[in-house]
BALOBA-1460 file (C-alpha; in Angstrom, 3 decimals):
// residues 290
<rec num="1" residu="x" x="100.222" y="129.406" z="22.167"/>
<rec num="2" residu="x" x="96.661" y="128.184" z="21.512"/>
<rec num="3" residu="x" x="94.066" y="130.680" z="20.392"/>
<rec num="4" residu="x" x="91.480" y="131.256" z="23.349"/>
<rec num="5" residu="x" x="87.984" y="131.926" z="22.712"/>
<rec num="6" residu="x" x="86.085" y="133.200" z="26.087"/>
<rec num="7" residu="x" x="82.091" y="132.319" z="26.635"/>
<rec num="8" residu="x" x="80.400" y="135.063" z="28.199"/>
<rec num="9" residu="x" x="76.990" y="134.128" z="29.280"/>
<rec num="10" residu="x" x="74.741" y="136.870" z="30.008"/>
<rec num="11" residu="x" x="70.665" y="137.276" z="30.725"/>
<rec num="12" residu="x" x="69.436" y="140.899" z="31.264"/>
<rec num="13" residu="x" x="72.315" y="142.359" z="31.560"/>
<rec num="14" residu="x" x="74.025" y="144.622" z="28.798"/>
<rec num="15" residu="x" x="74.929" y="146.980" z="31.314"/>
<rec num="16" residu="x" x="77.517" y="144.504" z="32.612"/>
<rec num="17" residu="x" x="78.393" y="142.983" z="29.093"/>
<rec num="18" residu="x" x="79.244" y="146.639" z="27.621"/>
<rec num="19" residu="x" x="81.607" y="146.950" z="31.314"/>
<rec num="20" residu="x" x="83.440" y="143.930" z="30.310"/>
<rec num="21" residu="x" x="84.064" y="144.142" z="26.859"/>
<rec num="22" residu="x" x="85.742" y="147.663" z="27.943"/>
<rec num="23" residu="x" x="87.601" y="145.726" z="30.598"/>
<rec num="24" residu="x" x="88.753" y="143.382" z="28.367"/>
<rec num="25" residu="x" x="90.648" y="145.633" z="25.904"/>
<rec num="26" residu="x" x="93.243" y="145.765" z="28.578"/>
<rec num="27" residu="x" x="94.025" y="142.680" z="28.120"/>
<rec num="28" residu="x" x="97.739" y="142.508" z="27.903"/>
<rec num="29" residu="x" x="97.356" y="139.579" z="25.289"/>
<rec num="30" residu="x" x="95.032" y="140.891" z="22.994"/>
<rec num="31" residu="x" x="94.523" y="137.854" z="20.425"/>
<rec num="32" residu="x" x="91.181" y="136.404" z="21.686"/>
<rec num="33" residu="x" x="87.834" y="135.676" z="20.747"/>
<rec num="34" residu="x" x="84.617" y="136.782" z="22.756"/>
<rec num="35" residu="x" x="81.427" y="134.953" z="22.362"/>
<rec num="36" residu="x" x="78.469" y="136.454" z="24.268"/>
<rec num="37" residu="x" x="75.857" y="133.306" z="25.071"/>
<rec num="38" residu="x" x="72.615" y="135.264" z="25.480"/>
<rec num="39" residu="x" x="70.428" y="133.709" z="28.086"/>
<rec num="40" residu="x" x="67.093" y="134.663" z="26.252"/>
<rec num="41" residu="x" x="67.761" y="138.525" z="27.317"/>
<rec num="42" residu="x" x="65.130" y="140.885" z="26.244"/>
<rec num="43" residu="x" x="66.980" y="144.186" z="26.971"/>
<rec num="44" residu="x" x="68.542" y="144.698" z="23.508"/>
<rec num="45" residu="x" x="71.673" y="142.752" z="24.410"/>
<rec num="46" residu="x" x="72.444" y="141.885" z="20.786"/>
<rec num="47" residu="x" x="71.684" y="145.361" z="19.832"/>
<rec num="48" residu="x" x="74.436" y="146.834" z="21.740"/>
<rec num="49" residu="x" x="76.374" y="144.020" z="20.693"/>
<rec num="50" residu="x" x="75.652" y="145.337" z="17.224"/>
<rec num="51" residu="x" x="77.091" y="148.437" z="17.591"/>
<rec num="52" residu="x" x="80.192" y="147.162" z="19.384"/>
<rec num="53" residu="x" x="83.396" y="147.766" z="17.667"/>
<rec num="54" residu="x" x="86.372" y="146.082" z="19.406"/>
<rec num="55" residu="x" x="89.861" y="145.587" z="18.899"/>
<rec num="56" residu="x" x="89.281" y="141.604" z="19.244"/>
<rec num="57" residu="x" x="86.765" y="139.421" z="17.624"/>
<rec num="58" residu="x" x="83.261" y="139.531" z="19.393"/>
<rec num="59" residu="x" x="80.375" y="137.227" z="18.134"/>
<rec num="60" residu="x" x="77.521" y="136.576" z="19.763"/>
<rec num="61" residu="x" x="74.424" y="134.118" z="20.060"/>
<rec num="62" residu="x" x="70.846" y="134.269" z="21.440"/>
<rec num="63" residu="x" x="69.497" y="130.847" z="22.793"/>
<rec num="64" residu="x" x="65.881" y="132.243" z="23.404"/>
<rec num="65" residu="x" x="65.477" y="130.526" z="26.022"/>
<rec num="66" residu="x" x="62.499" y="131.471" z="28.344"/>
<rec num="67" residu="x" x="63.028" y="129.259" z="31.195"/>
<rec num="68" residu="x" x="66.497" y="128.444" z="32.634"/>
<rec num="69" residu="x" x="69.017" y="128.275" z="30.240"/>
<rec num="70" residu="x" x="72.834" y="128.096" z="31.627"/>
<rec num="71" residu="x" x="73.831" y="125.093" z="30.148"/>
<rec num="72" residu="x" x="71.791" y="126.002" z="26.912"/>
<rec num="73" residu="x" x="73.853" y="129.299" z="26.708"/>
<rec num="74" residu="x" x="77.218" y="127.495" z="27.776"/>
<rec num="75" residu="x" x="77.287" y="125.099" z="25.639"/>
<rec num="76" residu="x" x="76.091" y="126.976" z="22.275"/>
<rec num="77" residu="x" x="78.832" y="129.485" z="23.395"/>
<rec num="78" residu="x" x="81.451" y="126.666" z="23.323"/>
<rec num="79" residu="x" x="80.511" y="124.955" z="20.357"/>
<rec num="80" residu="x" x="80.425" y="128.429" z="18.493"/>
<rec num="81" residu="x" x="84.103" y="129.352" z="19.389"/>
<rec num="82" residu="x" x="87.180" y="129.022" z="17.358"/>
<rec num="83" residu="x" x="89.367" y="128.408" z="20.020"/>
<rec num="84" residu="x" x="91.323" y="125.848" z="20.252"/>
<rec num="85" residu="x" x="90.717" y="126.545" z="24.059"/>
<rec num="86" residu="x" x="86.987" y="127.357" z="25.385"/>
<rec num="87" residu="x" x="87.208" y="129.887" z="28.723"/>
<rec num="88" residu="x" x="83.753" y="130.218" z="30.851"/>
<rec num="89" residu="x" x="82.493" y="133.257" z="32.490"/>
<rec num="90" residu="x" x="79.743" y="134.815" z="33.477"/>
<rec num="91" residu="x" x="78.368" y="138.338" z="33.180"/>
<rec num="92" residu="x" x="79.387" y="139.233" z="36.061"/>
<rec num="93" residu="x" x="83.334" y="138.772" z="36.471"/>
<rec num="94" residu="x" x="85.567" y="140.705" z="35.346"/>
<rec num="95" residu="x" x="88.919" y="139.499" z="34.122"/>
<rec num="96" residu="x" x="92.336" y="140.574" z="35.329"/>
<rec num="97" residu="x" x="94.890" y="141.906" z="32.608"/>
<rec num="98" residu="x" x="97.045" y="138.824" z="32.366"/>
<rec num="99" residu="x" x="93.816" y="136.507" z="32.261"/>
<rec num="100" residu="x" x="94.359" y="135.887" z="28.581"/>
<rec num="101" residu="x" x="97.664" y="135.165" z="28.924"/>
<rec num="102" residu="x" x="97.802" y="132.871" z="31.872"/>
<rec num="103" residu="x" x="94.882" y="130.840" z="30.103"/>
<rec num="104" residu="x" x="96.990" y="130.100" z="27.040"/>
<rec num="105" residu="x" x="99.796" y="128.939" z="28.759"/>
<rec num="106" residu="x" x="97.913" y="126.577" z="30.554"/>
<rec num="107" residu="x" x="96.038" y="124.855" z="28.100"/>
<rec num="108" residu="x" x="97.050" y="120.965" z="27.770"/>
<rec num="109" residu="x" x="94.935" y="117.945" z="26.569"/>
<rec num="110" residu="x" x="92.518" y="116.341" z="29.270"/>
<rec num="111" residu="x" x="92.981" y="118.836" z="32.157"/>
<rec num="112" residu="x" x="90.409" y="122.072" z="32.835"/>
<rec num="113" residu="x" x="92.111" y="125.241" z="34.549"/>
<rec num="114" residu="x" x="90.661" y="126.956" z="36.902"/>
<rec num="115" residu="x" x="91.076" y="130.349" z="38.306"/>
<rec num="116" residu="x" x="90.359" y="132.764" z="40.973"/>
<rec num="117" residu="x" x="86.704" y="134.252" z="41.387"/>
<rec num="118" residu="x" x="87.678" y="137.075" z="44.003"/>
<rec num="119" residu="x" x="84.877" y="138.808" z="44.964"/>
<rec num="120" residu="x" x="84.872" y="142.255" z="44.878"/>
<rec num="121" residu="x" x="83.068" y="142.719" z="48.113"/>
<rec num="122" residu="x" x="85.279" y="141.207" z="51.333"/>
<rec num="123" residu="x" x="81.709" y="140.486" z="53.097"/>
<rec num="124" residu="x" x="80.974" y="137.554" z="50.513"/>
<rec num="125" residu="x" x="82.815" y="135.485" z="53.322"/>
<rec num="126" residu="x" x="81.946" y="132.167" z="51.577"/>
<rec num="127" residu="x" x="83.339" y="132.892" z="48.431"/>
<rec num="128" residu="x" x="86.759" y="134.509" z="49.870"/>
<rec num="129" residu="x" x="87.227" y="131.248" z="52.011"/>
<rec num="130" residu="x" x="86.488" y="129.045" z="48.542"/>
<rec num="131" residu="x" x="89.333" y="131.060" z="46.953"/>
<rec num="132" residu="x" x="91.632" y="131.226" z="50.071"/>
<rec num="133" residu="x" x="91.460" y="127.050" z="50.325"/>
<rec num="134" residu="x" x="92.337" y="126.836" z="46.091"/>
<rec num="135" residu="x" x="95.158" y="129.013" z="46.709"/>
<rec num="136" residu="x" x="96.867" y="126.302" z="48.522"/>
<rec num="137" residu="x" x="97.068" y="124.323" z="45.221"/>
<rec num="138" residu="x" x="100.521" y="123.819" z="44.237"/>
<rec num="139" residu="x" x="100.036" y="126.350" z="40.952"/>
<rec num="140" residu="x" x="99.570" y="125.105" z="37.696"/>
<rec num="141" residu="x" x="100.032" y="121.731" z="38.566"/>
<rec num="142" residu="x" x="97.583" y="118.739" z="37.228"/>
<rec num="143" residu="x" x="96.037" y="116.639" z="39.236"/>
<rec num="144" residu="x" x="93.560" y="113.644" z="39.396"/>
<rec num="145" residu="x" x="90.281" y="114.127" z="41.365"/>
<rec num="146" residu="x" x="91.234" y="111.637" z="43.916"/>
<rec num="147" residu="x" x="94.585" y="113.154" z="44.732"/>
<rec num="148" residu="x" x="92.353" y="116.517" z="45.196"/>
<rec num="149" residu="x" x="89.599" y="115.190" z="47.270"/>
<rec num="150" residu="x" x="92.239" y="113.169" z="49.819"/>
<rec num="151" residu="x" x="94.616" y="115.612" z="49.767"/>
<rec num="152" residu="x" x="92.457" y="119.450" z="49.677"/>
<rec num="153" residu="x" x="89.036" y="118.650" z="50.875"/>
<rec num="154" residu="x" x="88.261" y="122.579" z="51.050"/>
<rec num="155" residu="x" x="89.270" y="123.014" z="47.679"/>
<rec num="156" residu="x" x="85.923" y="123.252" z="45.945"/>
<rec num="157" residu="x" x="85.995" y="123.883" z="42.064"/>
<rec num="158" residu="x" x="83.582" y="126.469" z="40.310"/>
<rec num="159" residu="x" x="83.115" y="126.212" z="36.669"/>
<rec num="160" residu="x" x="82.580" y="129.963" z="36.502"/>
<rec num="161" residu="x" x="86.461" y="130.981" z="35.445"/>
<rec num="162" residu="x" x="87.429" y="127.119" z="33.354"/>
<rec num="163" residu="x" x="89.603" y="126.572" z="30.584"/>
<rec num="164" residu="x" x="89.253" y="123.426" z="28.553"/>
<rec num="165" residu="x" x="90.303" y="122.841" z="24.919"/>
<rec num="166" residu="x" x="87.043" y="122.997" z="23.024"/>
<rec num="167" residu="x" x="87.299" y="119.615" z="21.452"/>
<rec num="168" residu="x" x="87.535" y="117.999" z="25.390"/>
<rec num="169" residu="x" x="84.315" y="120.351" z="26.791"/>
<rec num="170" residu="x" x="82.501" y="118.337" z="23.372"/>
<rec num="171" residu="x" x="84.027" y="115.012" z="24.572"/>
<rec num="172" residu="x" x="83.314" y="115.513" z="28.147"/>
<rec num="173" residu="x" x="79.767" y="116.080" z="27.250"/>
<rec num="174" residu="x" x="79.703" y="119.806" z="27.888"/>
<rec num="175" residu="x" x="76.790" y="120.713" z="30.476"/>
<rec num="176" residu="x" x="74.002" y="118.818" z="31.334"/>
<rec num="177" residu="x" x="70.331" y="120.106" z="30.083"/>
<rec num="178" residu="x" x="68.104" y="117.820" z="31.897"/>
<rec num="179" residu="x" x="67.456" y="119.616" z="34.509"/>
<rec num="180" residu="x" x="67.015" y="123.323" z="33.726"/>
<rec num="181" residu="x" x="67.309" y="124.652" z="37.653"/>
<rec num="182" residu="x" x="70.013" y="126.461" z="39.443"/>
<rec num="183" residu="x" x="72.439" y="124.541" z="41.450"/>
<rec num="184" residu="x" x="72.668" y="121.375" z="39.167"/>
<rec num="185" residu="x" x="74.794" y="121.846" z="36.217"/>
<rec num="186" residu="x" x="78.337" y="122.745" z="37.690"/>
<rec num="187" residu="x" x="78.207" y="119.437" z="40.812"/>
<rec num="188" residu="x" x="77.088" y="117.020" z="37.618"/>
<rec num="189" residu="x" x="79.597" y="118.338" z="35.425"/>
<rec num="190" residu="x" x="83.146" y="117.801" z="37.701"/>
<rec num="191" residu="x" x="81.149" y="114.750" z="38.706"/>
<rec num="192" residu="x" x="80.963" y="113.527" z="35.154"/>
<rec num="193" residu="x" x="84.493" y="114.746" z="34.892"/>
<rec num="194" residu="x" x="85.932" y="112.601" z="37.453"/>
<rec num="195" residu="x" x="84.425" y="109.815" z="36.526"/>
<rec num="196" residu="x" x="86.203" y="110.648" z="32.965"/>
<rec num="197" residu="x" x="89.313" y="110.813" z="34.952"/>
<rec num="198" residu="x" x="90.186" y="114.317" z="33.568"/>
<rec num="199" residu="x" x="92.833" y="116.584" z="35.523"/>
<rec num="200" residu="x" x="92.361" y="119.965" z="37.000"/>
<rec num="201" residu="x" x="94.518" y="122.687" z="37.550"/>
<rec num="202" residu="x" x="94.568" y="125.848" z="38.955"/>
<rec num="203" residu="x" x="96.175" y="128.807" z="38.021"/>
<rec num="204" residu="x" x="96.155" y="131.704" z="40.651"/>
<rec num="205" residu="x" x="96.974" y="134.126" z="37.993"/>
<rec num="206" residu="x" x="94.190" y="134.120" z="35.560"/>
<rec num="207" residu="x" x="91.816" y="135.523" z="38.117"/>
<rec num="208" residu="x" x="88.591" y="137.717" z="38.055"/>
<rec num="209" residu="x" x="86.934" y="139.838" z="40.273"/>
<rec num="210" residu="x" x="83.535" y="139.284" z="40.517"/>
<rec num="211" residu="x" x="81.249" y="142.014" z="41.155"/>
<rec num="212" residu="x" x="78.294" y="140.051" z="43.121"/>
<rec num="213" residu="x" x="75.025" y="138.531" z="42.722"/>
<rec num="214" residu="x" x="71.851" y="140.570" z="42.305"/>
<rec num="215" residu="x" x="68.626" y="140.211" z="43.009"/>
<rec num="216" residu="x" x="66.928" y="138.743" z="39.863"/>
<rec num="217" residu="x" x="70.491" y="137.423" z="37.863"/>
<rec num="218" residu="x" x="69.338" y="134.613" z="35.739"/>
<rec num="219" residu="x" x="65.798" y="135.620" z="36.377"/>
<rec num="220" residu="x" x="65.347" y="134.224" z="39.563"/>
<rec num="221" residu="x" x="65.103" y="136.014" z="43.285"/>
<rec num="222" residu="x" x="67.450" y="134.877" z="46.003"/>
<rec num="223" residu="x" x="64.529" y="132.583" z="47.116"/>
<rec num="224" residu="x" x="63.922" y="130.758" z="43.982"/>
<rec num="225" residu="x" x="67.790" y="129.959" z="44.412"/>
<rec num="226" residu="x" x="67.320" y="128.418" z="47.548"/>
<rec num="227" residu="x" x="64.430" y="126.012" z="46.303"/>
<rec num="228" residu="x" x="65.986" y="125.031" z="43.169"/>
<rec num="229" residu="x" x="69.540" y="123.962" z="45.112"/>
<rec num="230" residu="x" x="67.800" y="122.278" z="47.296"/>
<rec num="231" residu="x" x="65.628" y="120.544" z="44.860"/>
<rec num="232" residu="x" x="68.576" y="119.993" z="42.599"/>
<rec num="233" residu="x" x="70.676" y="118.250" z="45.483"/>
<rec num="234" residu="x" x="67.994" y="115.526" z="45.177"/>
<rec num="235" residu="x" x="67.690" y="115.396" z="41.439"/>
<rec num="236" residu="x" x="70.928" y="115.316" z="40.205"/>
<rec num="237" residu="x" x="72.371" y="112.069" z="42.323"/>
<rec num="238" residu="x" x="69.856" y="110.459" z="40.139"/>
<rec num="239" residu="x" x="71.967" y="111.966" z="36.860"/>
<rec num="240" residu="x" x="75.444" y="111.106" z="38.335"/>
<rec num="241" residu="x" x="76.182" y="107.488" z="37.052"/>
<rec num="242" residu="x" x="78.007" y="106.117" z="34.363"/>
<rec num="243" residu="x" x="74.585" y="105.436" z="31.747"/>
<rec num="244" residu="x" x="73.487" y="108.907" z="32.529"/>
<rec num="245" residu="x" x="77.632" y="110.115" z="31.924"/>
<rec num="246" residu="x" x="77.605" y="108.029" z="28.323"/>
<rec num="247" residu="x" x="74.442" y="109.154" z="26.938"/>
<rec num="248" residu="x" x="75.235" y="112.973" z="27.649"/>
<rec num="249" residu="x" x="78.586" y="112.301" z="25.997"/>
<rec num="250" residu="x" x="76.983" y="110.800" z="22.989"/>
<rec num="251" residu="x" x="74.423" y="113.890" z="22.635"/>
<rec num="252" residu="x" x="76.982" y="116.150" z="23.277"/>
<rec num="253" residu="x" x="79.089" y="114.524" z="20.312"/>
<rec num="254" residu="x" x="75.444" y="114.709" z="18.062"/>
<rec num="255" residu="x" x="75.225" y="118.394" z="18.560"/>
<rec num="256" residu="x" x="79.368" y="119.110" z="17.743"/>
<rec num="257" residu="x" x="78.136" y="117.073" z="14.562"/>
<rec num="258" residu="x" x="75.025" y="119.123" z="13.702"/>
<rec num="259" residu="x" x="73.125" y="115.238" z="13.735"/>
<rec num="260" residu="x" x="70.086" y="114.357" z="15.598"/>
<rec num="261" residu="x" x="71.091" y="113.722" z="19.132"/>
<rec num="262" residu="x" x="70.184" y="109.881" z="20.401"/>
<rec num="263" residu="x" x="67.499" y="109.713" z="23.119"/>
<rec num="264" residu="x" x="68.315" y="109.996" z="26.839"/>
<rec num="265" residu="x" x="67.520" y="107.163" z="29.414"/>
<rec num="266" residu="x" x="65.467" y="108.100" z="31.626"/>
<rec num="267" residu="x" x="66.228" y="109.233" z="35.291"/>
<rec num="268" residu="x" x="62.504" y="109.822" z="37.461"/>
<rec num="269" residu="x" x="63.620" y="105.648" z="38.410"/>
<rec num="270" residu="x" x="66.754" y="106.943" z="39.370"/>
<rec num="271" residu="x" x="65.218" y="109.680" z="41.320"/>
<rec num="272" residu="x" x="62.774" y="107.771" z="42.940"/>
<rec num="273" residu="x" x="65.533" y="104.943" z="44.525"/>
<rec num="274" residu="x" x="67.870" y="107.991" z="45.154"/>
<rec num="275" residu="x" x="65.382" y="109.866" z="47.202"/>
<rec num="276" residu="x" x="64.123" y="106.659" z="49.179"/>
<rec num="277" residu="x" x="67.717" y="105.725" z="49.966"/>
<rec num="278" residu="x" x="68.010" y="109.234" z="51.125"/>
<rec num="279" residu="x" x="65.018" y="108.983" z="53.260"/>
<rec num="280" residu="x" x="66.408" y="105.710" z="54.782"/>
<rec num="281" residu="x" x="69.635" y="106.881" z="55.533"/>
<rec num="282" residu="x" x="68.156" y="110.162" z="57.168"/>
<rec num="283" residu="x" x="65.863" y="107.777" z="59.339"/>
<rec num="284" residu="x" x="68.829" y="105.524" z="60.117"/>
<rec num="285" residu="x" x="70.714" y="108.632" z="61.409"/>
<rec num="286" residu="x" x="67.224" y="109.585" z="63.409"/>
<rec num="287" residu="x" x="67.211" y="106.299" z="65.340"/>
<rec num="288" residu="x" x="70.525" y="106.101" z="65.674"/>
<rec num="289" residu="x" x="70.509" y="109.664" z="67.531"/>
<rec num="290" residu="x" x="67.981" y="108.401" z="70.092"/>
């Protein structure tokens, strides 16, 4: 079995760290790593850290960030684990007792594994339909991105719960930090991945429960969500193509290396021909309506 390191990323929120570093001593495999990825917390996070003791080994970093820092906190969590295997998860699911387990055995070169985000609250109808149309995966079974988009067009991936071994997160390019704004990183990611022709998986056992959004999680309101998807679904087309794919990969090699990244190409031309082609095909479907 590989050993598993688990990225925890967390901003605000020690409450929910100190709940699932309890949770996780149930593990029923207990040889694991946890790395807490602190978003730029300022509620003593790494002082309660501090005074953890636990029967696995717990490290944790601070990224400082003041702004938006997911992929910041992500990927310094990944590149800090000894893992052969790199599992991501926010501060706010909770794993299963066999999640540990079921990660390990899945772990194979080029393919991510996925699992269940059940929410604990049945009204998060969204979410419970997500995991309802994985579930009709055929379990543990790679497959290539086209197979899964013909084939399950309901079956919508979420990188919160993914298992990668940590040298194929660093040459996939781990997550994008162009665009610090929520609703960008995980859609340019498993674009970037297809394109890389990587494999996914899922693995109905290694679930979590996840214990809901709050107001304010990652410092922002539900409102500020809204915005930023909606500005990010016209950003990040400009960041999904092949140059953008190759320079991310090439920083994200840099940083595994502790060498000066190389410089990034830049993406406002992009931006600007993806949002006029958007406004063309939106006035093509205007006409065409009347």
């Amino acid at each position: 079995m590989p050993s598993l390191s688990i990225v925890v990323t967390t901003y605000n929120r020690k409450d929910l760290v100190a709940q699932l570093i309890a949770e996780l001593e149930q593990q029923s495999d207990p040889d694991f790593q946890l790395i807490v990825a602190i978003d730029g917390s300022t509620d003593g996070t790494a002082d309660m850290l501090a005074g953890s003791r636990t029967p696995f080994d717990l490290k944790w970093i601070d990224t400082e960030c003041r702004d938006y820092g997911l992929a910041v906190a992500r990927n310094r969590g990944i590149l800090a684990a000894d893992g052969e295997a790199v599992v991501i998860l926010d501060d706010d699911s909770f794993p299963e007792p066999d999640f540990v387990a079921e990660h390990k055995a899945c772990v194979a070169d080029g393919v991510m594994t996925g699992g269940p985000r059940h929410p604990s609250d049945p009204r998060e109808t969204r979410m419970v339909w997500k995991m309802q149309e994985l579930a009709k995966l055929p379990p543990c079974t790679p497959l290539d991105f086209e197979t899964l988009h013909r084939d399950w067009p309901n079956a919508y991936m979420i990188e919160n719960n993914l298992c990668m071994r940590r040298q194929d997160w660093i040459s996939a390019g781990l997550f994008s930090e162009r665009l610090k704004m929520y609703g960008f990183i995980g859609q340019e990611f498993f674009a970037r991945a297809r394109h890389l022709k990587l494999l996914y998986q899922f693995n109905p056992r290694a679930a979590v429960c996840h214990r809901g959004e709050y107001e304010g999680n990652n410092g922002l309101q539900r409102k500020d969500k809204t915005f930023q998807t909606r500005l990010a679904s016209v950003l990040r087309p400009a960041l999904m193509k092949p140059k953008h794919y190759r320079a991310q990969i090439a920083w994200s090699r840099a940083l595994a290396d502790n060498v000066p990244p190389p410089g990034m190409p830049a993406y406002w031309p992009d931006v600007a021909t993806s949002v006029m082609a958007r406004g063309a095909r939106r006035a093509g479907r205007i006409i065409a309506g009347r």
